[in-house]
C-alpha positions in Angstrom: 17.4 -22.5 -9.4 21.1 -21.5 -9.5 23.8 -22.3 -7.1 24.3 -19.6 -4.3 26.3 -16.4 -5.8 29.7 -16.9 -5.2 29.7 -13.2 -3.3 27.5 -14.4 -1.0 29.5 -16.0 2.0 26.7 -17.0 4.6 25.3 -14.5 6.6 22.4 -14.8 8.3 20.3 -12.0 10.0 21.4 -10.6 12.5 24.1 -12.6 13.5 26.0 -9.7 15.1 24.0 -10.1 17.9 23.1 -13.0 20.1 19.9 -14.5 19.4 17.3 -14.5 22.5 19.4 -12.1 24.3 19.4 -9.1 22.2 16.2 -10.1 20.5 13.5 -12.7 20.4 14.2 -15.7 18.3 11.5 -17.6 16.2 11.7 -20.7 14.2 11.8 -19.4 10.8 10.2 -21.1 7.5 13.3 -22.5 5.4 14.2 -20.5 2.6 14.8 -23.5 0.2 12.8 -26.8 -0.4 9.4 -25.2 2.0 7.5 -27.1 -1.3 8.4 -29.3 -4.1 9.9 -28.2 -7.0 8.0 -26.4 -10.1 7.9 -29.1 -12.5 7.2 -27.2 -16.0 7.3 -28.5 -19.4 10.7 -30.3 -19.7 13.3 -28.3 -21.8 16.7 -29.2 -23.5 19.8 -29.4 -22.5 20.7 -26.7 -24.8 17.3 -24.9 -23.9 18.7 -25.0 -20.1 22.0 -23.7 -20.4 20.4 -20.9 -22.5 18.1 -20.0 -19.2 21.5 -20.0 -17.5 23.1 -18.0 -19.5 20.2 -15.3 -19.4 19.9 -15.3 -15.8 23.2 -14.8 -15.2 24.4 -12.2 -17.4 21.3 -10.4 -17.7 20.4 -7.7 -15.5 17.2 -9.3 -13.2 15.3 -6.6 -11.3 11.8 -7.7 -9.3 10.2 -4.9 -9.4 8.3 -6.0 -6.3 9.2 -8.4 -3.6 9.4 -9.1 0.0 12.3 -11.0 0.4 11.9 -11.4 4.7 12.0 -14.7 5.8 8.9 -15.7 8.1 8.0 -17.5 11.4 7.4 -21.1 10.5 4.4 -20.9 12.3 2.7 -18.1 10.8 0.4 -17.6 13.5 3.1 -16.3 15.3 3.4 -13.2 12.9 1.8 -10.8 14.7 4.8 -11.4 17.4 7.4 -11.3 14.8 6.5 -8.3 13.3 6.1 -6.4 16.6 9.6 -7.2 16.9 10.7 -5.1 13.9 13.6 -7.2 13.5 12.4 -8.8 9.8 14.5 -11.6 8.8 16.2 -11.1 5.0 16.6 -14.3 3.1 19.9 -13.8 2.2 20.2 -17.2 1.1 17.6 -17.7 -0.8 18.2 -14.3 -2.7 21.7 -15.4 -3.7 20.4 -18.7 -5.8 17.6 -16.1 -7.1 19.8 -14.9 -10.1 18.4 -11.1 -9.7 20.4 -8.3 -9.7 18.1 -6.0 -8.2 15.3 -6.8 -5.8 12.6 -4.0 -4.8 12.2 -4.7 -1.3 8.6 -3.6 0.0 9.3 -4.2 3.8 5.8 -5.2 6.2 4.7 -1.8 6.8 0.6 -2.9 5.6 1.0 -5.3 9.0 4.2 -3.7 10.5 1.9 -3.5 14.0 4.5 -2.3 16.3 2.5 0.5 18.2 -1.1 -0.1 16.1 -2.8 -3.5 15.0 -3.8 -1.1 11.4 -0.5 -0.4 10.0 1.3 2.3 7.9 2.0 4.4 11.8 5.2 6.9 10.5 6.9 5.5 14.1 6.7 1.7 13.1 7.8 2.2 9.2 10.8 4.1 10.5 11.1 0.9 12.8 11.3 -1.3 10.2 13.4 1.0 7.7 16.0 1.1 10.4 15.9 -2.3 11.6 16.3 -3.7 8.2 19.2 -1.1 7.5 21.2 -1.8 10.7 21.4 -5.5 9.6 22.0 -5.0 5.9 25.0 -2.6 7.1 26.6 -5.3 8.4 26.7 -7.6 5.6 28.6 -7.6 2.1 26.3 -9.5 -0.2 23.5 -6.9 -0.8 24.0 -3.4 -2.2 21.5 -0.6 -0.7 20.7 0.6 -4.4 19.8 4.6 -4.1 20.9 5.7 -7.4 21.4 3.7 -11.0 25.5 3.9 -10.4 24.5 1.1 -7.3 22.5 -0.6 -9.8 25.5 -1.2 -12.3 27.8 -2.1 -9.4 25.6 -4.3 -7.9 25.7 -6.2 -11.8 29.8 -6.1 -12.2 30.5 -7.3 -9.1 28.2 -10.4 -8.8 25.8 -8.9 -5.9 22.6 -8.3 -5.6 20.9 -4.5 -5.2 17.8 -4.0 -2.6 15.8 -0.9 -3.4 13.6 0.1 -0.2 10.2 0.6 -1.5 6.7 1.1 0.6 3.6 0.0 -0.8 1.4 3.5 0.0 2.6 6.7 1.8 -0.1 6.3 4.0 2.5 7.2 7.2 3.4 10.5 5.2 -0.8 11.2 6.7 -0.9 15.4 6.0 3.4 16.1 6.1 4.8 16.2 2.5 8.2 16.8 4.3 8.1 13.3 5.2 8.5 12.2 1.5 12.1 13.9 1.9 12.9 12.4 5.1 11.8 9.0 3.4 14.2 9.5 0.1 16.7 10.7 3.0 16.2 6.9 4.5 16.7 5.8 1.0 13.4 4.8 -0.5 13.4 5.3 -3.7 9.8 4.0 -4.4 6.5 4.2 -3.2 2.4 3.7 -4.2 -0.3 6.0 -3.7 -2.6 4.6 -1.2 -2.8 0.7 -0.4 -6.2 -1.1 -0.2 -8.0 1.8 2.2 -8.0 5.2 1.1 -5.5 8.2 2.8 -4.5 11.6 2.2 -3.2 11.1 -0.6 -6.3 9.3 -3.0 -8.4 6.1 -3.0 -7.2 2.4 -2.5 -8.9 -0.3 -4.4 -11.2 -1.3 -1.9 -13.7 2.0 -1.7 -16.5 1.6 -3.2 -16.5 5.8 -4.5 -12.9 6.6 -6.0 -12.7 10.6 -5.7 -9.1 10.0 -7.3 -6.1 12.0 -6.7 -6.5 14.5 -3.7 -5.1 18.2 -3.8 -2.4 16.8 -1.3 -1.8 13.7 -3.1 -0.8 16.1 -6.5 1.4 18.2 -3.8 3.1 14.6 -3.2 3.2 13.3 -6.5 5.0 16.6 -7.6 7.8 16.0 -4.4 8.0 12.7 -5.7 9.0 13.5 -8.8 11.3 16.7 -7.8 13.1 14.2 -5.4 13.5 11.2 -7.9 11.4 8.6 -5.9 9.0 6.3 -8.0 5.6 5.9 -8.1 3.3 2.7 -7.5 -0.3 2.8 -8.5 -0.8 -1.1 -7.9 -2.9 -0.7 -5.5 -4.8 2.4 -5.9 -8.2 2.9 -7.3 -8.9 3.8 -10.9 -9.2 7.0 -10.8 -7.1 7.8 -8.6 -4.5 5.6 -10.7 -5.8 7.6 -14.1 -5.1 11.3 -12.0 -1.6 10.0 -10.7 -0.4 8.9 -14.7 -1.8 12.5 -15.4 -0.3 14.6 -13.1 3.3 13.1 -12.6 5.8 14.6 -15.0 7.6 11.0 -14.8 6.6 7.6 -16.0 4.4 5.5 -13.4 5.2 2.1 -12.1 2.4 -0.9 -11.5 4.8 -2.9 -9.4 2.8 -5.6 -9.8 -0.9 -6.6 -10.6 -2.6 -8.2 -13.5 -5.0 -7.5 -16.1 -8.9 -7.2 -14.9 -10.0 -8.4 -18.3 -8.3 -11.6 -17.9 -9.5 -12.1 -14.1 -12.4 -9.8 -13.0 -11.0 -8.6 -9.7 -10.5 -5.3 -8.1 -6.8 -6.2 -7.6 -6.1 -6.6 -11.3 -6.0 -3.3 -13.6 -8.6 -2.0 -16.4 -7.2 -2.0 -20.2 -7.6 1.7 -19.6 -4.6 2.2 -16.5 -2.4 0.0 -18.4 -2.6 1.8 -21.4 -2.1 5.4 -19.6 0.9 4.0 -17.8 2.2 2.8 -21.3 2.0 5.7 -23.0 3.8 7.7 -20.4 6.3 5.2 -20.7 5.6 3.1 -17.6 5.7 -0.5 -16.9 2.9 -2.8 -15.6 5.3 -5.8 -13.5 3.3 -8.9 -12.8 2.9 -10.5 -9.7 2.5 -13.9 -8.3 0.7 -13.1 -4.7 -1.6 -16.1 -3.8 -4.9 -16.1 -5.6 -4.8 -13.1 -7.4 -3.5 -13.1 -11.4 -5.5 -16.3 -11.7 -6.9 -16.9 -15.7 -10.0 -19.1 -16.9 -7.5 -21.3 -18.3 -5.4 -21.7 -15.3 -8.0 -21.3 -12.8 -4.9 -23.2 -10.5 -2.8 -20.4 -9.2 0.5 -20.9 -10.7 3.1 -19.6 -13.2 1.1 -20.6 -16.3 -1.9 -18.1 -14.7 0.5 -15.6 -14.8 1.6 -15.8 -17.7 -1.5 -15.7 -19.3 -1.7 -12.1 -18.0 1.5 -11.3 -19.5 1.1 -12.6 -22.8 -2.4 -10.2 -22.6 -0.4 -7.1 -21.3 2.3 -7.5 -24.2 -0.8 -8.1 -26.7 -2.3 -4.5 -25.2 1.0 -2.3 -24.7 3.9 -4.1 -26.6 7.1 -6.0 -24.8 9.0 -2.7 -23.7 5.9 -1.6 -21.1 5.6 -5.2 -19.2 8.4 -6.6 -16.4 7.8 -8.7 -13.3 6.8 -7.9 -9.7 6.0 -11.5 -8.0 5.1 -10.1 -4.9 6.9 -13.7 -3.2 8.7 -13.8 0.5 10.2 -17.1 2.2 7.0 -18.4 4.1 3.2 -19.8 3.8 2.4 -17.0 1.8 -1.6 -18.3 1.9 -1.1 -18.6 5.4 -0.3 -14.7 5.7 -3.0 -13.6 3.7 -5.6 -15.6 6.1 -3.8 -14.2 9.0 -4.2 -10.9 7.9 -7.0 -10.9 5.3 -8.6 -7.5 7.1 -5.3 -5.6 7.0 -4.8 -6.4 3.3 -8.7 -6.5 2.3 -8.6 -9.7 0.9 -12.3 -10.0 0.2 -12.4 -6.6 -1.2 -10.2 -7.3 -3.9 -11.4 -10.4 -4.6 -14.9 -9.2 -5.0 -17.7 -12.0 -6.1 -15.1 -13.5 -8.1 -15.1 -17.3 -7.0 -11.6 -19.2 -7.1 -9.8 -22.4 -5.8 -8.1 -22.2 -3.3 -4.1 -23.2 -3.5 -2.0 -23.9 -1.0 1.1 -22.1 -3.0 1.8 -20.7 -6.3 3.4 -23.7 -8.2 6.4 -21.9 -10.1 6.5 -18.6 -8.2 6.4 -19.6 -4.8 9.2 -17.6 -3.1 11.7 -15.1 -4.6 14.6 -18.2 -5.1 12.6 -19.7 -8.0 10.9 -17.3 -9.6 13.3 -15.7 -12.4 14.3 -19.1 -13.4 11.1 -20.4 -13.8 9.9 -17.0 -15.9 12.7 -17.5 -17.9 12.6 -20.5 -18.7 8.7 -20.2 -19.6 10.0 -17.1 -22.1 12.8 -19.6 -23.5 10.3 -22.8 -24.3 7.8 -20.6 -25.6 10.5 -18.9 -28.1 10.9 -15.8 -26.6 14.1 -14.1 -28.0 16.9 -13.2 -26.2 16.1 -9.4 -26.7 12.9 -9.5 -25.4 13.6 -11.5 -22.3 16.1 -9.3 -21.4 13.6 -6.8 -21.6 10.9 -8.1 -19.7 12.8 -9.6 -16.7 15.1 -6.2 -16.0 15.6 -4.2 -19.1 12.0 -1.7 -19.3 12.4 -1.5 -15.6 16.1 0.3 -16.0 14.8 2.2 -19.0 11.9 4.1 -16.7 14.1 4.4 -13.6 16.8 6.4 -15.9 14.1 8.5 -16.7 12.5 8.5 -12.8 16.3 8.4 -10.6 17.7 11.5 -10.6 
């Protein structure tokens, strides 16, 4: 992990206000040192000052995080997010090396007005809630076009890119996909677990794919420059989206289904479609999902066993990194809301061990350096971690980003 970027001088959530007066305050999970350090293979001294050097001066994107800090209890989430006021991990993000971070809010449990989710009123909620505090910082850079990108790069700061997960809240209203870009997200999946409006999540058991209105939306999508997420859509519904969007697709981050046999993870056949329109599949690293048979163990090595498989199947320019990580008990989330996020659908049958944390990608402070330095010690070249951990996802959003 690096030191704390030298742009970054302190801030904390909203500070401008006074805690348990202006809102309700919680005992938040620390942001560094929740659990021990990721104790990989060791590497050189020269080895190590290489992984500094890449982190650094290469330009890191996550394709998909959620960089909120949590309730230390995280029983008490429920409460929190009613609250709408989602904590950033400023902090953490500024020892994270990335450059850009896609931000994918709470809106799958943001239960301000429902206990279900994806309501339009609570997503604006939490759009605005996160924007009012961000405005009054210095350190992050709301990243709506690739110019903020660059800055963001130059000047030693790190870009957030608002993202949603489905556009489930758009229900029937394609306007809403404006008034969304207007808010500045600039990317958004299909449908989550359940299906909507728009086509099936991964959970159905019948997948009718892409619905008339979900083509309607795909096509404003791509007229207004906002990418698209197929992580966690169905199939077919996946397949129709690739097809019908005139841009490249993003999977933000999933895993390959012939390396772990879960709904969650993606068929040879998505991965390839996405690749040959010149998308990106970004890995991720949520709790007990791109397990492997030889690291049965959630951890980094799991992982990268489904990206060495993805780069084997589509080549080094179509794969990048989504770790899916946020400042918290990340297990503790998914049992709290296992029926929000359909846990046991996407599992399936699939038996696994249970983890208590993802040793290596635990929280979005660690992660880069840990990937990089898993590239570096298993001879990756400079060109190609460069393209892996920021590169392939700047190549499709020059392409997407209008």
């Amino acid at each position: 992990m690096l030191e704390a970027a030298k742009s970054y001088k302190g801030y904390r959530s909203y500070e401008y206000l006074e805690a348990g007066v202006d809102y309700r305050e919680f005992d938040l999970a620390p942001e560094l040192g929740r659990v021990p350090a990721y104790q990989g293979p060791e590497l050189t001294a020269e080895q190590t000052e290489r992984v500094r050097r890449l982190l650094t001066d290469s330009l890191v994107i996550s394709l998909h995080d959620h960089p909120s800090i949590f309730p230390d209890d995280i029983s008490q989430t429920v409460d929190y997010n009613r609250t709408a006021r989602h904590r950033t991990g400023y902090e953490g993000l500024a020892r994270s090396g990335m450059t850009v971070v896609f931000d994918n809010l709470m809106d799958g449990t943001c239960c301000i007005t429902s206990q279900a989710g994806w309501k339009w009123d609570d997503v604006v909620a939490d759009i605005g809630m996160r924007l009012s505090d961000i405005a009054h910082q210095d350190y992050l850079i709301k990243v709506e076009r690739l110019a903020h990108v660059r800055e963001a790069h130059e000047t030693g700061r790190m870009g957030l890119v608002l993202a949603l997960e489905a556009a489930t809240m758009i229900e029937n209203e394609v306007d809403r996909v404006d008034m969304l870009y207007g808010f500045g997200v600039r990317q958004m999946g299909i449908a989550y677990s359940e299906a909507n409006t728009l086509g099936s999540g991964l959970k159905e058991r019948g997948d009718g794919g892409l619905t008339l209105f979900g083509e309607k939306a795909v096509r404003r999508m791509n007229k207004l420059g906002i990418a698209i997420d197929v992580s966690h859509s169905g199939d077919q519904t996946a397949l129709d989206t690739i097809r019908h969007s005139t841009k490249p697709i993003l999977i933000t981050h999933a895993g390959a289904r012939s390396v772990w046999p879960t709904n969650r993870m993606k068929p040879d056949s998505v991965i390839k479609a996405a690749a040959e329109r010149g998308g990106v599949i970004g890995l991720e690293a949520a709790p007990h999902t791109t397990l492997s048979p030889d690291h049965p163990r959630h951890s980094l090595e799991s992982v990268m066993d489904h990206f060495t498989y993805c780069v084997d199947l589509v080549g080094i320019d179509h794969v990048a990194f989504g770790p899916d990580t946020l400042f918290g008990d990340h297990v503790g989330l998914h049992d709290t809301f296992a029926e929000h996020l359909s846990l046991n659908e996407a599992h399936g049958d699939t038996p696994y061990e249970k983890v208590a944390y993802v040793d290596g990608l635990e929280n979005p402070a660690e992660c880069f350096w840990n990937i990089i330095a898993w590239l570096v010690g298993h001879g990756y070249s400079d060109e190609e971690i460069t393209k892996v951990v920021g590169g392939n996802v700047l190549r499709v959003l020059e392409e997407v980003w209008i």
